[in-house]
N, C-alpha and C positions, 0 to 999 in steps of 0.2 A: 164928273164922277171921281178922278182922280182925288180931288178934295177930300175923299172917302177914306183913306186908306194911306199909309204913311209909305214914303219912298225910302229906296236905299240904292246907293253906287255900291257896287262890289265891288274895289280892285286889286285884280287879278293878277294871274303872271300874263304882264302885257296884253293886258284885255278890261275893259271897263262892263259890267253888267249891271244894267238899271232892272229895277225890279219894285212893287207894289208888295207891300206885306199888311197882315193884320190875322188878330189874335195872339195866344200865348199858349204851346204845348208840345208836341212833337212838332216836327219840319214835315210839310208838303209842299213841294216846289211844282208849279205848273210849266207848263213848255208850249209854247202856241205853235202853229203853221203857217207855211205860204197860203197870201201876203198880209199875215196879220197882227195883232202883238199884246204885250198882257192883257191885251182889253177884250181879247174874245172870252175872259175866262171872269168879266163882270157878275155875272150872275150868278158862278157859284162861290167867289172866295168867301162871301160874308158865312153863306152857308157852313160851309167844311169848318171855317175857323168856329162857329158857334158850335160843332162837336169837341172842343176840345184841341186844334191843334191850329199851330202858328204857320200858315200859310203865305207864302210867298209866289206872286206872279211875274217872270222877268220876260223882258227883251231879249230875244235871242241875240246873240253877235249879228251886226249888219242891219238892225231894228233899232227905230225909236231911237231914246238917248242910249243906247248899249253903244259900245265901239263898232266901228265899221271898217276893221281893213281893208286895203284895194286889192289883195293878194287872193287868185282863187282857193288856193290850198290852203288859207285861213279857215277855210269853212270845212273840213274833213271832216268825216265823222268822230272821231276823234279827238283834234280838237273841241268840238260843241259837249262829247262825254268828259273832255278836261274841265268846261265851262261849269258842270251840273256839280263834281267830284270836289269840286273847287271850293263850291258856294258852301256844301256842305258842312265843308271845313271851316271853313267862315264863323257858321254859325255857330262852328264848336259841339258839331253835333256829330253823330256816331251814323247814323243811316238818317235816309230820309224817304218817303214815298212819293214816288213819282209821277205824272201824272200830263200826256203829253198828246197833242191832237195834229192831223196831219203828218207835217214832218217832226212835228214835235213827239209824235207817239216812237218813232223810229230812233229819235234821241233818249229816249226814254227806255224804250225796249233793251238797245243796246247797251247801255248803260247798265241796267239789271243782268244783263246777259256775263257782259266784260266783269264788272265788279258787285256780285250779289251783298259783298259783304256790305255794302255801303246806300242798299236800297232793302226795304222794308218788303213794300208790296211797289207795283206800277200799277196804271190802268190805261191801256191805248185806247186812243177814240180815232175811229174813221180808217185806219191803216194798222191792221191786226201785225203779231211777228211771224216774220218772214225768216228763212235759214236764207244763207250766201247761197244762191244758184251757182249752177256750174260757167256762166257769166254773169258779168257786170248787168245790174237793169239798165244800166244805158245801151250798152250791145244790144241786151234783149228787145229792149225798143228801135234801135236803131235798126234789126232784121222785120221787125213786124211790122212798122210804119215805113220803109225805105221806099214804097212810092206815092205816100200819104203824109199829109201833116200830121204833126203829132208836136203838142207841146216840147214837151222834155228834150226831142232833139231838136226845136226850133231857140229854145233856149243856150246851146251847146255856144256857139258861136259868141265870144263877147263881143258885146256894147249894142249887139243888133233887139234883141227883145227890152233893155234899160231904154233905150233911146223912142220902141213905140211907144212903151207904157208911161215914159216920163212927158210925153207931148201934154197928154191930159191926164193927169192923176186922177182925179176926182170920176172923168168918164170909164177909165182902166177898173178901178176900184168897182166901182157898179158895176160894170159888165162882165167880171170874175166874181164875183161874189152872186149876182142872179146866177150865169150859167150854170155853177153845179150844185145849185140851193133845187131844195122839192120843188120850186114853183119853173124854176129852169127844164127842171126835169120835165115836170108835165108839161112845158111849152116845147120840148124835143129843143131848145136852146145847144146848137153845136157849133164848133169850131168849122171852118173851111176844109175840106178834103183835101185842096189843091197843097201839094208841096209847099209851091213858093207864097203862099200866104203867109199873112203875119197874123197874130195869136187872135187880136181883137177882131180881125175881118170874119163877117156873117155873126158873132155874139148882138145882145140885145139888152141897150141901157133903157132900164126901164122906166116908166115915170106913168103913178110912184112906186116908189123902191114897195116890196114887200115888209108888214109894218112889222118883221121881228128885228131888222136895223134902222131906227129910228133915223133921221135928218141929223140930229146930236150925233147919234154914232156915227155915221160916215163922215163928220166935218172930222169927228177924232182923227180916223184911221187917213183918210185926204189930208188934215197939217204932219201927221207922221210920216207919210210918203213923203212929202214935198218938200219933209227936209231930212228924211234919209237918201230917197232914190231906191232904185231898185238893183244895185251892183249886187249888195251883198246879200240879200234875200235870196238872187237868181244863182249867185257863186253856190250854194248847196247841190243846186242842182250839177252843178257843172264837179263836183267832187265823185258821183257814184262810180267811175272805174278806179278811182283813187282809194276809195273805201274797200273795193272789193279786191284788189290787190294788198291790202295794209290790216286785215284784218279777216284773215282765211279761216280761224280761230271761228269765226260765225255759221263756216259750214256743219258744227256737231253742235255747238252751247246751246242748249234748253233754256228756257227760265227758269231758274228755281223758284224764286220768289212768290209767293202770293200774287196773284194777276186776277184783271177783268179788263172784257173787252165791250165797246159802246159805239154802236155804228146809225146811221141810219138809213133808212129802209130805201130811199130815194138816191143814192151818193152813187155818183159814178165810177168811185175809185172800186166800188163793189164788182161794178163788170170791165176792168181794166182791160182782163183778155177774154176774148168772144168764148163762152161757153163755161166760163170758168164765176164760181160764186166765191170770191175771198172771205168774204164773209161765213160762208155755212159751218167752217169749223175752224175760229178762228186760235180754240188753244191748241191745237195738236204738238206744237213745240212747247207747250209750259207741263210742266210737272204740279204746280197747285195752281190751278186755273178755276176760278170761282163760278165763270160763265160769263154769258154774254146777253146783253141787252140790246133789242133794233128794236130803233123807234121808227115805226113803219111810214109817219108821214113826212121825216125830216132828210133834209139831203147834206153835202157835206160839211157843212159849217155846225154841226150837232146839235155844239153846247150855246149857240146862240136861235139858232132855229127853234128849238126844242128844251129851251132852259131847264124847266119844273122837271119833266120826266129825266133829262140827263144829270140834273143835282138829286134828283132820289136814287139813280140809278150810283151813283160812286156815295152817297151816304149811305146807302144800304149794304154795298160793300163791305165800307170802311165800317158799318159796325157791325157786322160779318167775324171780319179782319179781328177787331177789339174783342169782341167774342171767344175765337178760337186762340186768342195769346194772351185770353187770363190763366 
């Protein structure tokens, strides 16, 4: 599929960004999530670019061909809104609309937040915007799971979470991508309880894969692991007290921007804390918030689960968007 769509190196200040483009018109930059990479966002660039605008899909730093520093504080938040600020410059372009899933939506969000002047509209998929809590999320998780497993701080530690996931790429891949897919969900697919677990113990490779990641798609995302690794992927995670001391500025910034939000209805990140729906109001911090779309049968991987509904859900947006700025 690559074949598809023409490549470009960004480079940066001291930073490489690979990235897939195609069409001709305004700038849409995509932003993928843990642990995935331009390729989750297959299905819609032909789309977007067929309204009208020159879309670009990149590697985040620590992905793919994009640079991979070994330094954790590479991956700040920060740094990744330098990575977005950068490109657009690149292009020689004045703003660009954003458009970021997982951890990408939070690169995305902030970015619109820090510098509206240089973002059109966003649209976060899977992880709505969040204001800077009165701690880091990683504290927060660290008091809520302190005598449970819990990803995020089983991640904390280097080299311990790269070292399971890298034994078997291909088995890793599969058994993160079912757990928190709808069909994960409706099998109650969970992680171990026990503290000293590691991430994959009790998940379920399944065979076969459910047919919205083809056998072609996993060989993609399995040769991209297996020669990036997973340092710099997991390094993001390991920056969230780094963010939340570096960037307090987060506790009042709204979105100004034009926004939409795109979740699905099965995604765990939904019920992160017991009792709490993130999803139910997911603009309360944006000031021109268009709405939200949950696609009831998909879980967190959206835009691959749920293609057709989540490329009507950001075209109907974006010509929303083109609408209200003639």
């Amino acid at each position: 599929m690559i074949n598809e769509f023409n490549t470009k190196t960004f480079k940066l200040k001291n930073i490489n960004i690979f990235g897939v483009e195609y069409g001709e018109g305004p700038l849409i930059i995509m932003v993928h999530g843990w642990p995935e990479s331009w390729y989750s966002w297959r299905h819609q660039i032909k789309p977007l670019a067929k309204l009208g605008y020159k879309v670009i899909a990149i590697d985040v730093r620590g992905y793919g061909q994009s640079s991979k520093p070994q330094e954790v504080e590479k991956y700040d938040m920060l740094s990744l809104v330098g990575d977005l600020l950068d490109i657009i410059n690149e292009e020689n372009e004045e703003q660009a609309i954003l458009i970021g899933h997982d951890w990408g939506a939070p690169i995305c969000w902030t970015t619109a937040a820090l510098h509206p002047e240089k973002v059109r509209a966003v649209v976060g998929l899977s992880v709505p915007h969040s204001r800077r809590g009165n701690i880091s999320n990683s504290e927060l998780w660290r008091q809520i799971y302190k005598d449970n497993f819990f990803y995020q701080t089983y991640f904390e530690k280097e080299g311990v979470a790269e070292a399971e996931l890298e034994r078997d790429v291909g088995a890793s891949l599969r058994k993160i991508y079912y757990w928190i897919s709808a069909e994960g969900h409706d099998a109650k697919v969970r992680t171990n309880f026990d503290k000293d677990s590691e991430l994959l113990d009790g998940l379920v490779d399944p065979e076969p894969f459910p047919n919205w990641l083809t056998e072609e798609d996993l060989n993609f995302y399995i040769k991209e692991f297996k020669n990036s690794g997973f340092r710099g992927p997991i390094n993001r995670y390991r920056n969230q007290d780094r963010d939340w001391e570096n960037i307090p500025e987060l506790s009042n910034l709204k979105i100004e921007v034009p926004s939409y939000f795109i979740g699905g209805g099965k995604d765990s990140v939904r019920k992160f804390i017991k009792g709490y729906d993130f999803y139910e109001n997911p603009g309360k911090h944006c000031n021109d918030f268009y709405g939200k779309l949950i696609i009831d049968n998909a879980g967190h991987w959206v835009q691959q689960e749920a293609p057709i509904e989540t490329t009507k859900g950001i075209t109907d947006f974006l010509m929303k968007l083109e609408e209200n700025t003639k």
